[in-house]
Phi, psi and omega in degrees: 000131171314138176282142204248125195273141165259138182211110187261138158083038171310045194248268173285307209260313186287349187278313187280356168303297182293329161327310225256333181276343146301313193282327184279340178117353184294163123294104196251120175233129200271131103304089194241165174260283188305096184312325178274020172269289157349260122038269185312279184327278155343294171265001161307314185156358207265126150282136180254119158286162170234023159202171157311305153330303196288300173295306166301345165295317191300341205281147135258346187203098195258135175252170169225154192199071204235165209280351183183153178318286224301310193318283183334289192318305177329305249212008192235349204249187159091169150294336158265016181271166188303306196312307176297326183268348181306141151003114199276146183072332214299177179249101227235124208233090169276115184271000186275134168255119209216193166320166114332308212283324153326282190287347171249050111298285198320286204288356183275326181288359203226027185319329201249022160305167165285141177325168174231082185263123173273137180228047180288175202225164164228126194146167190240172157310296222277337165291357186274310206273001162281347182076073187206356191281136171272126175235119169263139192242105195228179203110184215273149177321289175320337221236311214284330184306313178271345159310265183333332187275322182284322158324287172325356181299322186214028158232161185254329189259149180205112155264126154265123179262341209154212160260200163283115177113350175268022179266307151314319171270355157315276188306354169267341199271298183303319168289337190279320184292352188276272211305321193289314165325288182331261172358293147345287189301302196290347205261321177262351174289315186322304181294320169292312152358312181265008177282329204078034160255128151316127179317310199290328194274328165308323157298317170306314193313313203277343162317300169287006164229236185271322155307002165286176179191160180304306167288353146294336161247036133297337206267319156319303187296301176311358199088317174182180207276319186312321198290319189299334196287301188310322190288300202272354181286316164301308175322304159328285169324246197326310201274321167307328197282337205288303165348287326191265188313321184257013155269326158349287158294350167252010185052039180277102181297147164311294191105198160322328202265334180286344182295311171286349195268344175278318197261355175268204215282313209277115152339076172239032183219000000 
């Protein structure tokens, strides 16, 4: 029997998730809030529920994919929450970037719960909808194995980090050096500037050379640094504060890297 994929957060990043583990053939049942995600979704093919509950019992394999811990806490603990209703055996796939310490609070407080995989991602929508997307995997083998089949629906890279919480902190560790890079990038459109180069030409130039790096050419692809600060910036932020906190908790000083990420162009602190 096919495995019935459980699917949480359908929204910028999660809608094309589920686009795609449709088009591979899973069987998807959806939880959504917003009747036109519900609607769209619904008639691609996805079964729709009307709770949280409801999709994790049905799940074999439940993903999430929601914008910040506190949501994942909302929704996982309690009697209407994933962690109780879930699938006996079932697999629980977080795609959120958050703490460590969230999720192995959930198993310690649930041991007889469903697996847990921190599954943070790297990649835009639009790489979910080409199936391009990168996914770090931590958990127990057997759990990160069958995760991985279902994942690939809509990545082309699946990294196994480890046990649970090195996939996070592996993705936290990328975002701050991504913000700082970002910061870097923003810092020489600046100098070029007072130089007399246009952003736009400056940005090409340095694509081609030994100083590119993925945020130069987000900034490109976006148009310029303003545009990339409005889009990518509340994002930025919440994974910095998220670093931030959980090297904290591990009594991990940042270092250098929260110093460029405070002190440069771009608004991230």
């Amino acid at each position: 029997m096919a495995e019935v994929i459980g699917f949480v957060g359908a929204g910028q990043m999660g809608e094309p998730m589920v686009q795609r583990l449709l088009a591979a053939g899973h069987e998807v049942v959806l939880y959504a809030r917003r009747s036109e995600v519900r609607e769209k979704l619904g008639a691609a093919g996805a079964t729709i529920v009307d709770s949280v509950a409801q999709a994790a019992s049905r799940a074999d394999v439940l993903i999430l994919c929601l914008f910040s811990d506190t949501q994942l806490s909302e929704i996982a603990q309690g009697p209407d929450g994933f962690m109780e209703n879930a699938k006996q055996g079932s697999v629980v796939i977080s795609h959120t970037t958050g703490n460590v310490s969230t999720l192995q609070g959930l198993v310690e407080k649930y041991p007889d719960g469903p697996t847990i995989l921190d599954g943070p991602i790297s990649g835009t929508a639009k790489d979910i909808a080409k199936g391009v997307l990168t996914v770090l995997l931590g958990g127990p083998e057997a759990a990160v194995k069958q995760a991985e089949s279902v994942v690939l629906a809509y990545s082309k890279e699946v990294i196994r980090t480890g046990d649970l919480g090195t996939a996070l902190n592996l993705k936290l560790v990328n975002n701050i050096l991504f913000a700082a890079n970002a910061q870097l990038a923003a810092a020489a459109v600046e100098l070029g500037a007072k130089l007399g180069i246009e952003s736009a030409d400056l940005l090409n130039a340095i694509g081609h050379c030994s100083g590119r790096s993925y945020a130069v050419g987000a900034f490109k692809g976006l148009g310029d640094v303003e545009t990339f600060s409005k889009i990518a910036g509340p994002f930025l932020r919440k994974d910095v504060k998220a670093a931030a906190l959980a090297a904290a908790d591990s009594g991990v000083d940042v270092g250098w890297l929260k110093t460029v990420v405070d002190d440069g162009p771009i608004e991230l602190s």
